[in-house]
TORZA-378885 format. One record per residue (C-alpha): residue in one letter; x, z, y. Coordinates in steps of 0.05 Angstrom, whole numbers, padded with zeros to 5 digits, always signed. Layout:
BEGIN
AXZY/...
This chain:
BEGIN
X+00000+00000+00000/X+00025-00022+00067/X+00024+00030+00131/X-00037-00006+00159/X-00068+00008+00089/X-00075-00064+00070/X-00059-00076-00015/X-00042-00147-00040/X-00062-00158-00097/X-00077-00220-00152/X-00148-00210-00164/X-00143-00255-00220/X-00116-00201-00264/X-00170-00153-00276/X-00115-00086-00271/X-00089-00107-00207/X-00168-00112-00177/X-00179-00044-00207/X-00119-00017-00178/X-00138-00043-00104/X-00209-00018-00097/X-00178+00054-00131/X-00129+00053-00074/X-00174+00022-00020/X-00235+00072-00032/X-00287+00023+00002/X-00349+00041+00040/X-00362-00042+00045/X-00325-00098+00001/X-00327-00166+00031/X-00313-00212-00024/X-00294-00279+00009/X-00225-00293-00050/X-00237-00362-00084/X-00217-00422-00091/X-00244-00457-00030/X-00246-00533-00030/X-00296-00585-00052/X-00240-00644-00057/X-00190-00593-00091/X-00242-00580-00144/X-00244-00650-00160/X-00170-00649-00181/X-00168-00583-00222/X-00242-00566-00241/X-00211-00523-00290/X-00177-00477-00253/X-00231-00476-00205/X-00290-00452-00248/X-00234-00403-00281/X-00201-00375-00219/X-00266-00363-00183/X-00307-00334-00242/X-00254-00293-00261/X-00243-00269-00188/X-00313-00249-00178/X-00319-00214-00248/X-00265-00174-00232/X-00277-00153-00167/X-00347-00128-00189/X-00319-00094-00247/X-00260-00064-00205/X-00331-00033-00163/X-00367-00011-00221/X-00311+00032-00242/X-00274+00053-00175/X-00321+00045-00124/X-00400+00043-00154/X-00432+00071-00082/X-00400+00013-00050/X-00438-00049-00020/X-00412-00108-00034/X-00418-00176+00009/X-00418-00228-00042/X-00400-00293-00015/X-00438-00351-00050/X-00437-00431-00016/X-00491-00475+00008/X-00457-00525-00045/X-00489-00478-00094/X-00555-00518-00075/X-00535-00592-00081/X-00587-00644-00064/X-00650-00607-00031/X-00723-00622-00047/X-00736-00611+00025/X-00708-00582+00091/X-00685-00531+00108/X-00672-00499+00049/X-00684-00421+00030/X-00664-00386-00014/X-00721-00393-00070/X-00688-00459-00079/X-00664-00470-00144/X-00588-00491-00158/X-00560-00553-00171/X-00491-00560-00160/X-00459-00625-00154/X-00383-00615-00154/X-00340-00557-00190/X-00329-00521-00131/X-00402-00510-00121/X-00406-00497-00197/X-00362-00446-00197/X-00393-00409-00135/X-00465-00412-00170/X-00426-00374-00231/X-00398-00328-00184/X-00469-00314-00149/X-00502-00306-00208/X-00454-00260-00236/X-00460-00218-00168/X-00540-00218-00183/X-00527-00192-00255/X-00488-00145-00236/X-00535-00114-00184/X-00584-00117-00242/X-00553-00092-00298/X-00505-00042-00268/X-00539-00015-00201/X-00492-00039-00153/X-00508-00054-00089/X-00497-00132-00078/X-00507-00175-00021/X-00511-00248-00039/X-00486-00281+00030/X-00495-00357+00022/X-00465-00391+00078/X-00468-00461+00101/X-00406-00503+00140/X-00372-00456+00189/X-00318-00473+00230/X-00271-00446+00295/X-00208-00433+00314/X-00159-00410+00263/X-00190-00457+00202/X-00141-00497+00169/X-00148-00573+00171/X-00181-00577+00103/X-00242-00576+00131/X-00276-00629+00175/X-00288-00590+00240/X-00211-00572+00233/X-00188-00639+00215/X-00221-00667+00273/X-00205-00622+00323/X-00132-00622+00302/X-00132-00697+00297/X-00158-00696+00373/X-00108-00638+00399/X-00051-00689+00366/X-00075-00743+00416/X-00080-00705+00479/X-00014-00667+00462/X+00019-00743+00456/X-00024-00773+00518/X-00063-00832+00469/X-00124-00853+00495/X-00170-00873+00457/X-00155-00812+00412/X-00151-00838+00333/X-00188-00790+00283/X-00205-00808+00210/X-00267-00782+00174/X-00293-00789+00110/X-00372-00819+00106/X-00392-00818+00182/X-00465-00803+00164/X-00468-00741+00123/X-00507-00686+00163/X-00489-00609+00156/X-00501-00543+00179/X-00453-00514+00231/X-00443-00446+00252/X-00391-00414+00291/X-00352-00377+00256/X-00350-00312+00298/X-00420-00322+00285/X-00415-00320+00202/X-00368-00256+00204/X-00428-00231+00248/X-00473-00249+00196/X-00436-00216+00150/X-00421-00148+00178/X-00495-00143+00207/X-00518-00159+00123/X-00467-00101+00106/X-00496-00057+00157/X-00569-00065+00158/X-00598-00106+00103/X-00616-00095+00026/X-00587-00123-00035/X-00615-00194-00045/X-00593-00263-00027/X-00584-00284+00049/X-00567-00350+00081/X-00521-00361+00131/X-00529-00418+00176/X-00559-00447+00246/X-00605-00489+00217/X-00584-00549+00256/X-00548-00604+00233/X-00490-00656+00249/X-00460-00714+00223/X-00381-00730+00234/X-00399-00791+00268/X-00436-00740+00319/X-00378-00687+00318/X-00332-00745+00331/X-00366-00762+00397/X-00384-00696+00416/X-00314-00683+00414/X-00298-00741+00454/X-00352-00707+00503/X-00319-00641+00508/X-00257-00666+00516/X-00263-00730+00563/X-00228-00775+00525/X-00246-00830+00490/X-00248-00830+00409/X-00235-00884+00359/X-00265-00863+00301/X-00239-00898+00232/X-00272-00887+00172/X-00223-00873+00103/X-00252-00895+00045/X-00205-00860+00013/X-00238-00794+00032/X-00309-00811+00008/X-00331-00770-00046/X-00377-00772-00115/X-00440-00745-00114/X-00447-00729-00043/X-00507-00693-00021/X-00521-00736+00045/X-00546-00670+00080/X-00555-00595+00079/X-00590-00560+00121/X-00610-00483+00111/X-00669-00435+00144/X-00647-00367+00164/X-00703-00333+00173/X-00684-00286+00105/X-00624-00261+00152/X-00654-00256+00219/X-00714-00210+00189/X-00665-00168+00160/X-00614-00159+00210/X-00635-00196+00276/X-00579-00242+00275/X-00584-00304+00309/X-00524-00360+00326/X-00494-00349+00389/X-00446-00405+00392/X-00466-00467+00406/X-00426-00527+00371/X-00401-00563+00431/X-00354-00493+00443/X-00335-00492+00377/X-00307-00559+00377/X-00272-00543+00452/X-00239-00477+00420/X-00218-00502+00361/X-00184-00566+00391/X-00155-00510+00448/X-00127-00466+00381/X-00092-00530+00353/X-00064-00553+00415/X-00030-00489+00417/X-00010-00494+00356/X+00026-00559+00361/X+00058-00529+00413/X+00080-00481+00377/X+00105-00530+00323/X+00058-00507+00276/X+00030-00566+00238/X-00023-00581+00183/X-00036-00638+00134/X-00109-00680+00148/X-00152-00672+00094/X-00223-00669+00111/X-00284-00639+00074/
């Protein structure tokens, strides 16, 4: 254990899990650890599904034994949903993922949901949609925009160049200062059950391209990759809230348009900086 009280450990390994909730005697357990990204799933499905089951089981079995009057903030995906039968989608929507990532989050949730059931613990399933700000790596679209767009203005290139994947898929944005928020709010004030997390507005990358351009004042030329077009994709999500605003009163503060302005602000200063990352989008 570090001075600030901080343990690393490899929750993969069921010991080490137990180990850091014994040491850590939590109040609140976010669980946010997994394997993150849709495209990465697509390369090692295996090691998806395994790390991220296996993460979740032992975190909840680290509780159970260490920690049993703890909450814990589950974090699911909006993935976990796949196509929707309509819009927005709630929760009592069933699950159909459509990639491994969102596979192995919908094993995850359901283990969190068994183990609320079976072993009395108090679990929050937090399902959140596509959140973005500054500090996000440039796996994700928001970030790979933004830090495509800080590159130009940092060099002077007008039009700015940025690359996206399909220009017409439409998801749900929230801040997210907003989703930790969300989460701390669910922690503080809501029962155990199953909570989105989103605006419940939508946006394409063809319209986060020029609303970048917009908040910026420099003209965009947006190329599509076909390289960066992906199976199955579900053309758009979009979630209701209304689950998390009865239970907390949370609402979005951000809008989108200052997302986009801090996060390209965060990059530029990064580049400054000479701290660089690799484009990849969602």
């Amino acid at each position: 254990m570090s001075r600030s009280g901080a343990v690393a450990a490899d929750l993969r390994d069921a010991e080490a899990a137990r180990v850091a909730v014994a040491a850590a005697r939590p109040r609140i357990v976010y669980h946010l650890a997994a394997l993150a990204h849709v495209g990465t799933s697509w390369r090692d499905p295996a090691g998806t599904l395994h790390d991220n089951t296996a993460i979740t089981l032992n975190v909840l079995e680290a509780v159970r034994l260490e920690a049993p009057e703890a909450t814990v903030v589950a974090l699911g995906s909006s993935e976990e949903y796949g196509p929707p039968a309509r819009l927005p989608v709630d929760e009592s929507a069933p699950l159909r993922p459509q990639n491994p990532y969102a596979v192995s989050k919908s094993a995850a949730d359901l283990l969190a949901g068994f183990y609320a059931d079976a072993h009395g613990l108090r679990v929050i399933r937090a399902r959140p949609f596509n959140h973005a700000g500054p500090g996000q790596q440039p796996t994700y679209a928001i970030a790979s925009f933004a830090r495509q767009m800080a590159g130009a203005l940092e060099a002077g290139e007008e039009p700015a160049r940025i690359v996206t994947g399909h220009p017409d898929t439409r998801r749900d944005y929230t801040d997210v200062r907003d989703v930790v928020r969300a989460y701390r709010l669910l922690a503080e004030r809501a029962g155990p059950g199953v909570y989105n997390v989103c605006s419940g507005r939508t946006a394409s990358a063809a319209e986060l391209v020029a609303m970048l351009a917009e908040v910026t004042g420099v003209e965009v030329a947006h190329e599509v990759d076909e390289g960066l077009l992906r199976p199955h994709e579900v053309m758009e999500l979009r979630g209701a809230n209304d689950a998390l605003t009865a239970a907390t009163g949370w609402e979005p503060e951000l809008p989108l348009a200052r997302t986009l302005a801090d996060t390209v602000a965060w990059w530029r200063e990064e580049l400054r900086a000479g701290r660089t990352g690799d484009r990849v989008t969602e």
